[in-house]
N, C-alpha and C positions, 0 to 999 in steps of 0.2 A: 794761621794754620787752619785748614779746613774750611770751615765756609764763613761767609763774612759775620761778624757780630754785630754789627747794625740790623733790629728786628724788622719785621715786613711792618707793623703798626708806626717804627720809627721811622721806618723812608719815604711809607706814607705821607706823613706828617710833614717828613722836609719837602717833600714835591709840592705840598699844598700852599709851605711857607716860602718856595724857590716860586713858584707861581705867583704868590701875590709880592714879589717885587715888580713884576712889570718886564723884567730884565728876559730874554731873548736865552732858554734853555736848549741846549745841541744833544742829543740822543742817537748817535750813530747805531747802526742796528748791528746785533750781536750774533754770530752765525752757532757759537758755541760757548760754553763757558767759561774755557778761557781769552778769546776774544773780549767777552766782557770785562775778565779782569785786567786787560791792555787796557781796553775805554775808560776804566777807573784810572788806572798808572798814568793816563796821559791829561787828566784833570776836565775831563768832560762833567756834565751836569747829569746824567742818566743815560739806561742803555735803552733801547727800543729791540724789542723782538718781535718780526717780521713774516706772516703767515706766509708772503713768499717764499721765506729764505730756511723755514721750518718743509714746506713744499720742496723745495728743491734740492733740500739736504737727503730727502726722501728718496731723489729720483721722482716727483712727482709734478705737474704742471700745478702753478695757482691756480685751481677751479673749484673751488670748495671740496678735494679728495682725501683732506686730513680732517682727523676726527676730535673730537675734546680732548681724551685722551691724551692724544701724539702731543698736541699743543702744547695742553698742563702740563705735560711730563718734561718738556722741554721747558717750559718757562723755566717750573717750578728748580729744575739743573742750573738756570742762566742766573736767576735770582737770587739763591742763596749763595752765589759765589761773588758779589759784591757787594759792597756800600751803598752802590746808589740805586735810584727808585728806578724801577725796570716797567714798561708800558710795552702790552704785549697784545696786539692784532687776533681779534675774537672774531675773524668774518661775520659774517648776518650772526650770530649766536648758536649757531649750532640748529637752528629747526624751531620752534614755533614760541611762542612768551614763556611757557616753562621753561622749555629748554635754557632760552635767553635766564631765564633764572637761575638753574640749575650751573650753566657757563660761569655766569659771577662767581657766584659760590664756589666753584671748583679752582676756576681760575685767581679767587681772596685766599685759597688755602693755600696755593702754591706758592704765594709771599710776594705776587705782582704788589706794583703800586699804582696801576691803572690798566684800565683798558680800552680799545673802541669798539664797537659794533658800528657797522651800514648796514646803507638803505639798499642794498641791493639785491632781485630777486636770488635764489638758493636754487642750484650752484651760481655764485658769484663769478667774477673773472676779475686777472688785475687792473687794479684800477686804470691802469693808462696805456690799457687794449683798445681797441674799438667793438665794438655788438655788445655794449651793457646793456643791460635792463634797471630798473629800480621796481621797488614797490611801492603802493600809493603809500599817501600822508599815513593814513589811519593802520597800517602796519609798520611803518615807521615807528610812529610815535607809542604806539604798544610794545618796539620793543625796548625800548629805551626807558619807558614807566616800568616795564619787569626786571628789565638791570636796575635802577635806583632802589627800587623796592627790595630788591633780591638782596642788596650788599649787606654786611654786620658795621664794617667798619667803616663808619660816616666818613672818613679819609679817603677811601677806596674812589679813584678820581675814574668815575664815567663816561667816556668820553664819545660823543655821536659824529661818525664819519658817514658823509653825504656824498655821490657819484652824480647827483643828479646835472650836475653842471654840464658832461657830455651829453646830455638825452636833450636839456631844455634850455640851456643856458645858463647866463650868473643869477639874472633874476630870481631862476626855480630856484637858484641854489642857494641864497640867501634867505627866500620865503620858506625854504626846507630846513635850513639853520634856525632861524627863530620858531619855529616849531617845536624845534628836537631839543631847544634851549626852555621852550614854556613846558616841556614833557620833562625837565629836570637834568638834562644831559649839562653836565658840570664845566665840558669843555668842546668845541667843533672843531673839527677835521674836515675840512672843503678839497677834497679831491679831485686831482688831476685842471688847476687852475690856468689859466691861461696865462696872464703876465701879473706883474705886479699890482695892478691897479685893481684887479679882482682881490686878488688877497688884502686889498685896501680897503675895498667896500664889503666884502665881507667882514672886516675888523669893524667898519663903523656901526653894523646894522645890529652887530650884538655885544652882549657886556661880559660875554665869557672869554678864557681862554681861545687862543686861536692856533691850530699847526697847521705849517708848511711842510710836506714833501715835496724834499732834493734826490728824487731817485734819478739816476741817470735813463738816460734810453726813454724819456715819456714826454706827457704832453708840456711839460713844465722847462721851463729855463733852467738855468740852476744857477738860482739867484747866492748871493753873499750873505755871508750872516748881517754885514753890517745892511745891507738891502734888504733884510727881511724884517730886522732890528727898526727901521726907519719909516718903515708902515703898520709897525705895532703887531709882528708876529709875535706870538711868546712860546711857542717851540719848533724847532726843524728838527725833522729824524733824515737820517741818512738810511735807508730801513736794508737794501741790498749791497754796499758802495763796499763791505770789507769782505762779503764773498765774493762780489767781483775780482777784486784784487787777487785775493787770495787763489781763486780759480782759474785766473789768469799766470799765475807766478806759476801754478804747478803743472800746468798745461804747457807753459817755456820750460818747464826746466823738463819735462815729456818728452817735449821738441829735444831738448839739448840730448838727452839719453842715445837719442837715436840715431843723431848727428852725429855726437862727437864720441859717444862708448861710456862717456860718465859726464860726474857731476860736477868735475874741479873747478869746469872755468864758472859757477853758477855759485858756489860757497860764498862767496863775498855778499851774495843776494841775502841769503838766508841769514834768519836770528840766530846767532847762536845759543849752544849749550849753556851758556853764563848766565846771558839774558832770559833763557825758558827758566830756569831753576828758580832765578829773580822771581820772574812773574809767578811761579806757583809757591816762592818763600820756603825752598828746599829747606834752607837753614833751619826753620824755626820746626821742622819735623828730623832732621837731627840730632836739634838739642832737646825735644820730647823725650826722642828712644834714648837717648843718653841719661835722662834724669830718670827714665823710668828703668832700665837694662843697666843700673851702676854695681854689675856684679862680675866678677871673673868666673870665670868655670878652673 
């Protein structure tokens, strides 16, 4: 009932101990919070929350036009409504090494269990547009020392996402990984990769954590877990794939409205009434107002 009891310092903890198994964690990204609690019900390893999918719930394009604020506020909704450790898309940090500081912080209270920041200049774009920019090493790696520095809870997994691989290649983007790795970054995010064999030599070249995005629509294949598994990824976030759906399904049944006058022939599509109740554990707010309202008038 209410929000999950698993604490922000606990799922910390377990992302840190799900990490050092080795083992291949799936994070589909959560467009709301009960989304999230689906991705719990359905036995996934974390959720991932997605500055795209925070952007677009807005009405807004990913171009760095959400502010700390909107983020936190949202994590901090998507996070306490589940068990598992939620990793949530910090673009550049908000504006300069404070800030970057200032972001942790905001974003550790909100009950994440990681985050990334990139290297890319402010306003960003998504990753697997074309016309990026980055910035050099030496603001880079500042901002990444202000995140580590910034955090209370040595748990609080850091994590450095790099673009530079469309500007310079795997090369840069391997020499920008070990960088943001000797700057303290806990875990790399090598975005927008080309085939497998990058996400390979990037696994080789350092001794942190590694994720793959499976976003649809980008530069990326959209490899298998067990293909991602087989090159020594150790997270995939699905970061946009269930507001796809989602935006999709209600854009048909849109269509259906107009076509056909209603919704009958589309019922069989949708969750039903049983299953939503499920998912938000009706019952057990029920049997609250029952044990607390046990009085006649």
């Amino acid at each position: 009932m209410l929000y999950a009891t698993t604490t922000a310092a606990e799922k910390r903890a377990n992302l840190r101990a799900a990490l050092a198994t080795g083992e291949l964690l799936r994070l589909p990204g959560a467009f709301n919070p009960l989304s999230a609690r689906l991705i719990q019900d359905k036995g996934f390893d974390g959720v991932y929350i997605s500055g795209a999918v925070i952007s677009a719930d807005l009405g807004l394009p990913d171009i760095g036009l959400t502010t700390l604020t909107e983020v936190a506020a949202r994590a901090q909704q998507i996070s306490r409504m589940t068990d598992l450790p939620s990793l949530v898309d910090a673009d550049t940090g908000f504006g300069e090494p404070m800030n970057v500081a200032r972001t942790v912080q905001t974003l550790e209270d909100a009950g994440v269990a990681g985050l990334h920041i990139e290297d890319q200049v402010n306003p960003k774009r998504c990753g697997h547009l074309d016309g990026k920019a980055v910035v050099d090493s030496d603001t880079a790696i500042k901002r990444i020392r202000a995140a580590v520095s910034a955090r209370r809870d040595p748990n609080l997994l850091i994590m450095a996402r790099t673009d530079i691989r469309a500007l310079d290649g795997i090369g840069a983007a391997i020499d920008r990984a070990k960088q943001l790795v000797d700057a303290g970054a806990d875990a790399i995010f090598p975005e927008a990769m080309a085939d497998l064999t990058e996400f390979e030599a990037v696994r080789r070249a350092i001794d942190v954590p590694v994720l793959a995005n499976m976003t649809e629509f980008g530069k990326s294949e959209l490899f298998t877990t067990r293909q991602l598994a087989d090159v020594g990824i150790n997270i995939v976030i699905y970061p946009v794939s269930l507001l796809r759906l989602a935006m999709g399904a209600a854009e048909r049944g849109l269509d259906t409205i107009n076509a056909e006058g209603s919704l009958a022939s589309r019922v069989p599509d949708m969750q039903t009434r049983a299953r939503l109740y499920e998912l938000l554990d009706y019952e057990s707010y029920n049997a609250f107002d029952s044990s607390v309202f046990n009085f006649t008038v």
